[in-house]
N, C-alpha and C positions, 0 to 999 in steps of 0.2 A: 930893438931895431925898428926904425921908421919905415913907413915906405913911399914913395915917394909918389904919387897920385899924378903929379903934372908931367912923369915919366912920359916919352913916347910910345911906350910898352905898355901902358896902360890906356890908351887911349879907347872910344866908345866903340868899335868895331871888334874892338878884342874881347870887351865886355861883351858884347851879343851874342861875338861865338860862342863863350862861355858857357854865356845862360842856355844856347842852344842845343848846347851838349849837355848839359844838365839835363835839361828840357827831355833831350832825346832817351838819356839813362830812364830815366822817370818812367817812362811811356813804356818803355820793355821792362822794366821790372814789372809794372803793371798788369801787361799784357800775359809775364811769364806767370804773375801772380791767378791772373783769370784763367790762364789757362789750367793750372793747376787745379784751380776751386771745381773748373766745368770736368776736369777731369776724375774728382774727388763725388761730385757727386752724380757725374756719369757710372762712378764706380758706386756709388750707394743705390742708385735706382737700379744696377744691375744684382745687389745683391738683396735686394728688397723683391725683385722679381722670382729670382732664384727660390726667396724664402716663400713666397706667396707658393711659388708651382709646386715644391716640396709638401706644403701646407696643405695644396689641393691635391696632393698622392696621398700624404697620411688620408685626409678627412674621405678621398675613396675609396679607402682598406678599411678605415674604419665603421661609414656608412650601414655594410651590410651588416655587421656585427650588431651593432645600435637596433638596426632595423627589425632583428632578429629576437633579438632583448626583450625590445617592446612590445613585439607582436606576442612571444612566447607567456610575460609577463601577464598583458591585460589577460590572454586567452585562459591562462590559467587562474588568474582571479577570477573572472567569469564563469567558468563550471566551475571551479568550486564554491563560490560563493550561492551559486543559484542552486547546486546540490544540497549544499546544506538547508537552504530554506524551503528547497521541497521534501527532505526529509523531517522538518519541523513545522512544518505549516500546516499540518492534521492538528495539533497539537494546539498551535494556538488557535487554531477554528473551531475545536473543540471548546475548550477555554469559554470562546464568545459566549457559542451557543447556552454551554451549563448557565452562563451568568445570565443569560435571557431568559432560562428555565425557572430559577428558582422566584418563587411568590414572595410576594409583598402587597401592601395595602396600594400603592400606586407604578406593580409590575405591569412591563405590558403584556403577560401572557396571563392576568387576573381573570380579563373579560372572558379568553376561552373558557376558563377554570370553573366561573361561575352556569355559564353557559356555553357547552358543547357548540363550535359552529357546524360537525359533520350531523347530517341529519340521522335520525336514529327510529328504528322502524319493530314494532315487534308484530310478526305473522303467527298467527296463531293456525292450527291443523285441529281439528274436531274427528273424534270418531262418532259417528253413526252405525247405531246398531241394527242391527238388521231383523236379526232372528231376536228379542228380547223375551218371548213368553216360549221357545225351546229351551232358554237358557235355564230361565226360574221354574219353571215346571218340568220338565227330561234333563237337566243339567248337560246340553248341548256344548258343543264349543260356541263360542261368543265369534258373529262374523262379524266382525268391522269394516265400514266402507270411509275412509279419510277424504274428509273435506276443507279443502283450503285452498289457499291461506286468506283467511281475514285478515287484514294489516291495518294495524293502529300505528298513526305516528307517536312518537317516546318525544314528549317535552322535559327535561333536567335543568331545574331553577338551584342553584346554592344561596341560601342566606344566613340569616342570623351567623354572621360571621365573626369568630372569636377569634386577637391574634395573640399568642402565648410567645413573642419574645426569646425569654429564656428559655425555654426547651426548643424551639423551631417550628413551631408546630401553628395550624388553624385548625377549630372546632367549627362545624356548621351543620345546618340543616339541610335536603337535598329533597326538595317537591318532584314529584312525578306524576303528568299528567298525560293523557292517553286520548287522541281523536283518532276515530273510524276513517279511514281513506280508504272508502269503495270506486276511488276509480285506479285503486293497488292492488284490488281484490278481485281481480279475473271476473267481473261479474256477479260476483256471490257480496250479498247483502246482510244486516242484522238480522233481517228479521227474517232468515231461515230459519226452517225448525230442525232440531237435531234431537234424536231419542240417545238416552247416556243414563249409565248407573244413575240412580238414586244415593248421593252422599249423604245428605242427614240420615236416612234409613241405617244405611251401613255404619257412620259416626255411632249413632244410638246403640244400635246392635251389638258393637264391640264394644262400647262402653259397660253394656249390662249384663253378658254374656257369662261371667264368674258369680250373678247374684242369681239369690234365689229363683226356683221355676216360677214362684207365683207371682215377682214382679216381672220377670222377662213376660209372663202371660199379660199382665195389665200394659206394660210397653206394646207388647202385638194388640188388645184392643186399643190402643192407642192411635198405629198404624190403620188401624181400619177405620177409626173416629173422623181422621184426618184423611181420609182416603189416600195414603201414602202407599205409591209403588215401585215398587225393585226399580223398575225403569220408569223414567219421566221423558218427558216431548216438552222443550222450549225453545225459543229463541235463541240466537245467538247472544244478542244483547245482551239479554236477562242470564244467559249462562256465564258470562264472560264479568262484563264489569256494571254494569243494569240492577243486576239482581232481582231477582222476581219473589211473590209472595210465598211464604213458606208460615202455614197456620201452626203444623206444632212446632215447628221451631221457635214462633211467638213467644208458643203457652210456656217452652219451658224457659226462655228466657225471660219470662212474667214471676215464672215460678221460683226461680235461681236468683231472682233479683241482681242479673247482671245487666249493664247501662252499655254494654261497650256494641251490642248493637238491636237497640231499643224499636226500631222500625222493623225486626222481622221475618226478615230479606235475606236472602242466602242469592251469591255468584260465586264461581270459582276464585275471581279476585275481588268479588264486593266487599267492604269499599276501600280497595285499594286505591283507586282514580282520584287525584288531587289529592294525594298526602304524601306524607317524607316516610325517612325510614328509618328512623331513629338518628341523635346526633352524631358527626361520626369526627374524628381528631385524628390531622393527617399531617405527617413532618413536608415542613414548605421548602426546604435544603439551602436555606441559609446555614446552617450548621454542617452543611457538606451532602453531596447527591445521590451519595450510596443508598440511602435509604428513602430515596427521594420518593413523596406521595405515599408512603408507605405509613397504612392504619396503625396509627398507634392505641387508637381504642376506640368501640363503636358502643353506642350506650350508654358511654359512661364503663364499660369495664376495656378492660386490657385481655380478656380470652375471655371465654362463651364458658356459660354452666349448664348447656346441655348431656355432655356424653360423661362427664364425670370420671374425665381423663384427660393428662396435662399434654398428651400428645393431639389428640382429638378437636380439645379444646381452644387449638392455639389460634386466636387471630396473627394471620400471616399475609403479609404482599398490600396488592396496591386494590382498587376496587376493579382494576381489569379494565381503564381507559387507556393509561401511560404507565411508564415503568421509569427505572431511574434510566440517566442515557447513556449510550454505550454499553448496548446488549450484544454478547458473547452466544455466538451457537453452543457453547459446550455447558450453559448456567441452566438451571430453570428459575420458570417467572412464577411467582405464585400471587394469586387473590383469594379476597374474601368477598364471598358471595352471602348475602344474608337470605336471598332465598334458597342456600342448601343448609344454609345452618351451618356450614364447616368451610373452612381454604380446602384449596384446590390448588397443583402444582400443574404447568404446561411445562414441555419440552422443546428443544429445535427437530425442526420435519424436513424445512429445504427451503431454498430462495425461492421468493415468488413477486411477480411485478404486478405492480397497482399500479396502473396507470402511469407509466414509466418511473415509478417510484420504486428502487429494489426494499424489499422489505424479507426479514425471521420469519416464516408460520412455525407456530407454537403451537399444540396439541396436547391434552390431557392422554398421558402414559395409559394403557390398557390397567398398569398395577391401581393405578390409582384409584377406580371402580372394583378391581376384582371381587372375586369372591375372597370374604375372610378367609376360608379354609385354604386361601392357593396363596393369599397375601396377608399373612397377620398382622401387618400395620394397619390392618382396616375393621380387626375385630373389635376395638376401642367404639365403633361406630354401630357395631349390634345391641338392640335395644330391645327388651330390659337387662339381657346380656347374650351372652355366645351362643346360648343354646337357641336364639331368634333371631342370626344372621340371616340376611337376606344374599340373593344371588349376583351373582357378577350384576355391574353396572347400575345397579339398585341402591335407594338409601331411605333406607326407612327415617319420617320426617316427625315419625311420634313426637320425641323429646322438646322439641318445638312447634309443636302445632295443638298446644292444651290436650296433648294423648292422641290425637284425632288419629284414624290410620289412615296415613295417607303418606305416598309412597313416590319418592321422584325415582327417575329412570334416565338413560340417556334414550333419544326419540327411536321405536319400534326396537327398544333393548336392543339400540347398536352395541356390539362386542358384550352383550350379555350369552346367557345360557342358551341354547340350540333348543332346551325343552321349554326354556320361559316364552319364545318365540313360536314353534310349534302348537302351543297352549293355545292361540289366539289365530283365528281367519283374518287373516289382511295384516298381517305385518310382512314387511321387508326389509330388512336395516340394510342401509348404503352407508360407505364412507363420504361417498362426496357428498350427500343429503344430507346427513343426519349426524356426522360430528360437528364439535365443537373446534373452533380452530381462532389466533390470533396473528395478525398478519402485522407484525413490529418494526419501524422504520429505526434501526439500529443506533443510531446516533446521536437521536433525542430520545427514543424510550416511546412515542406514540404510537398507538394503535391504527395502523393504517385502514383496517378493515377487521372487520371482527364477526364471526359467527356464535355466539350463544345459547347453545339448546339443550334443553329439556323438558321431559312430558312428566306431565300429571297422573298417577294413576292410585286405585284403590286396591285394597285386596280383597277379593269376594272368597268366599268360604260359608262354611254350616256353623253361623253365630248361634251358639248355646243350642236353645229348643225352639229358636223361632219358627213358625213353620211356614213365615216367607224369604229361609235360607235355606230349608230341609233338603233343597234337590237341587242347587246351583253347585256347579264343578267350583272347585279352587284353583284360582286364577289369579294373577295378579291385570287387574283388568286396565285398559286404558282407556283413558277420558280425553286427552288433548296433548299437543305436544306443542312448544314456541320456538321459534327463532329471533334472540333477539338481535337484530342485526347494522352495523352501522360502517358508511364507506364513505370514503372521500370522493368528490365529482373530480373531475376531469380540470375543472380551473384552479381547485384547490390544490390540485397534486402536479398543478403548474407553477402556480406560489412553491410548492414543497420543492419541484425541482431545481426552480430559479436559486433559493435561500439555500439549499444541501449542494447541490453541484455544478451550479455555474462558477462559484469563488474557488475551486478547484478545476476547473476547467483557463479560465484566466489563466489561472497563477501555473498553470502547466503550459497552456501556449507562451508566454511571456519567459518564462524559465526555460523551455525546452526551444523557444528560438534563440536567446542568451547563450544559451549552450552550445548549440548549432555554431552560431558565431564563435563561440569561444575554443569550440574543436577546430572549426577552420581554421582560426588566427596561429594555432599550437601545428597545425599541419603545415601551413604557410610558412610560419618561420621555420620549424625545420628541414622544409627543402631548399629554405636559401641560406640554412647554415651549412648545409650539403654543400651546396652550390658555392662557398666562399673557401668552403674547407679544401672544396676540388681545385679551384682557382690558383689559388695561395701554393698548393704541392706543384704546380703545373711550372708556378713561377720561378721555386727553387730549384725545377729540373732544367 
């Protein structure tokens, strides 16, 4: 079917309306269409808001929770973590220190090792006799008047130094030399004179005393040739390390043809000044610090062939400067002294402060002197056997001193015998004067301060037939007593402090306010887990 275009029904007016109405559809469908879309996402931003406000209730129920979390969290990492490392931080500070300890050819604790930096002091005490021709003629008590102290400073050189590697050990030699410090010595000088037994007399006397009368008689014209008497007047000097002339003691070393001392000279220590003391071989603790410094052999042997017993005999400890570190009140420390001929054990006595350095004092046990009779670990030490032990605190020095008799003691026979003291005008023994004590900074094993004493003495008696012994009492007499003494000053034992307990000090403020924090953060959060847990039941009522 056509249609017919030039109809009056089709004409341009009608077309207009048409399109008009079309037109008009158009525009409302539009309009209903925008409307829609604004209402579509008036509804999405409505529930986009909803989900946000919902989003910001969770995230404020869940806040404190988090908050609580984390507080409790760190707080508890933090004390624990700083717990444990001040329960292990002894441990590795210890660690350090051993590793600092142990020697080597370029350690840096060599230098002390060769040379002591604490200065070291030895005072000596002289008796002066008083009454000497009551003694030898009426056999009087012996009055002693003690004069001291002379203070020589102690210089200790190590050299010829051996390093053995395999076994852990160094060999060396140790010089010891000795100046007069009279501005240490209260006033008193060398060249005081002091009247004191006669020792050559007495050496000889006992030496000859088992031979015939007719040579003890040529021995006492001897005595008289030489004009030798029971008691002599000399300097201090000459007594001590000087040595003064001694005419028969020349003849019979002319006579004996011994070299070892050619000039003549007799001193209590001539000539010790400027010599060693034989070599000595001591574990360096590369091989571990238990036995650290500890004499593995002095001489060339490994025990002494003095007392002619493996107990006796035994070289034991350290030479009594340091010890291995980390000393135990409940151990003893033992050294070897070579002017007793024998080791020696100390004990613990009590904490005692150097110079705000806590330090062990250590003390020689009363047993350790006794008398054999009350202590038989110390009969092995009577010589030529049991039946010439000597009395508490006493040690007879025969066996090494070429027979001589001559007799160490501790000074004015502290914690000796009541009668060996009695025997003698002018003794007093004190503990605080007159022992021997070691003052041990526990950690490293060093000797913070140290006291070392002992006196020299002879024993007078009625040798054989002499009859310049015929009327002298039997005594054990005394000639001198030493302290050899050595202390840290007051900067050094600020060094000591700084290096021993300030890294312990740090590492305890630093940890103990760690921990602080870390208790707080653990109390914090649990009052506001209180706080959320009360909140939360409040909600559901």
């Amino acid at each position: 079917m056509s249609i017919n275009w030039s109809s009056e029904k089709f004409k341009p007016v009608t077309v207009l309306a048409l399109c008009s109405v079309a037109l008009s559809q158009q525009k409302s469908i539009q309009s209903i269409q925008r409307i829609e879309t604004e209402s579509a996402r008036e509804k999405e931003r409505h529930k986009r808001q909803l989900q946000r406000q919902n989003n910001k209730k969770i995230t404020a129920k869940m806040l404190p929770m988090k908050q609580v979390t984390i507080m409790t969290v760190i707080g508890s990492i933090l004390v624990l973590l700083c717990s444990i490392f001040l329960g292990v931080f002894p441990s590795i500070f210890n660690s350090i220190v051993n590793k600092m300890l142990v020697l080597s050819r370029d350690s840096a604790t060599l230098g002390d090792f060769i040379s002591p930096p604490v200065p070291i002091y030895m005072q000596f005490y002289l008796f002066h006799v008083t009454n000497p021709d009551d003694i030898r003629f009426h056999g009087a008590k012996p009055k002693l008047k003690q004069v001291g102290p002379y203070t020589y400073a102690e210089v200790r050189t190590k050299h010829n130094m051996t390093w053995n590697d395999d076994d852990g050990t160094v060999t060396y030699l140790q010089d010891k030399s000795y100046f007069f410090r009279e501005d240490m010595s209260h006033g008193l000088k060398e060249s005081d004179e002091i009247t004191t037994i006669n020792p050559i007399m007495v050496a000889i006397a006992a030496k000859v005393q088992k031979l015939p009368i007719a040579i003890q008689a040529i021995v006492e014209l001897a005595f008289l040739r030489f004009r030798e008497s029971l008691f002599i007047t000399k300097n201090v000097g000459e007594l001590l390390f000087k040595g003064y002339d001694a005419p028969l003691l020349s003849e019979l070393i002319k006579y004996a043809g011994d070299p070892t001392n050619s000039k003549g000279k007799f001193g209590f220590f001539y000539p010790k000044n400027n010599t060693d003391d034989h070599p000595y071989e001591v574990k360096t603790g590369a091989q571990g610090l238990d036995d650290y410094l500890h004499i593995v052999s002095w001489n060339g042997k490994s025990s002494l062939s003095y007392w002619n017993d493996e107990y006796c005999d035994q070289i034991n400890g350290t030479d009594g400067t340091q010890f291995p570190p980390q000393v135990s009140k409940d151990q003893a420390l033992y050294i070897y002294t070579s002017e007793l001929c024998r080791s020696l054990y100390l004990t613990y006595e009590k904490e005692v402060d150097v110079h705000g350095v806590t330090t062990y004092r250590f003390i020689p046990p009363k047993d350790a002197l006794e008398d054999p009779l009350v202590n038989p670990d110390n009969q092995c030490f009577c010589y030529p056997n049991v039946s010439y032990c000597l009395h508490a605190s006493m040690l007879n020095m025969a066996p090494c001193a070429f027979d001589a008799p001559i007799v160490l003691s501790t000074p004015h026979f502290y914690q000796g015998n009541q009668e060996d003291i009695d025997s003698i005008d002018g003794l007093s023994p004190h503990k605080e004067e007159h022992e021997t004590y070691l003052d041990i900074e526990p950690n490293t094993g060093v000797a913070m301060r140290a006291m070392k004493k002992m006196q020299l003495n002879v024993p007078l008696k009625r040798y054989g037939s002499f009859p310049s012994f015929k009327n002298v009492p039997e005594v054990i007499f005394p000639i001198v007593w030493v302290n050899e003494s050595a202390q840290i000053d007051e900067d050094t034992a600020s060094s000591v402090r700084k290096a021993l307990y300030s890294p312990f000090t740090i590492v305890d403020a630093i940890c103990g306010t760690l921990i602080g924090i870390g208790a707080l953060l653990i109390l914090v959060g649990t009052w506001k887990f209180i706080g959320v847990r009360r909140a939360r039941n409040q909600q559901k009522l």
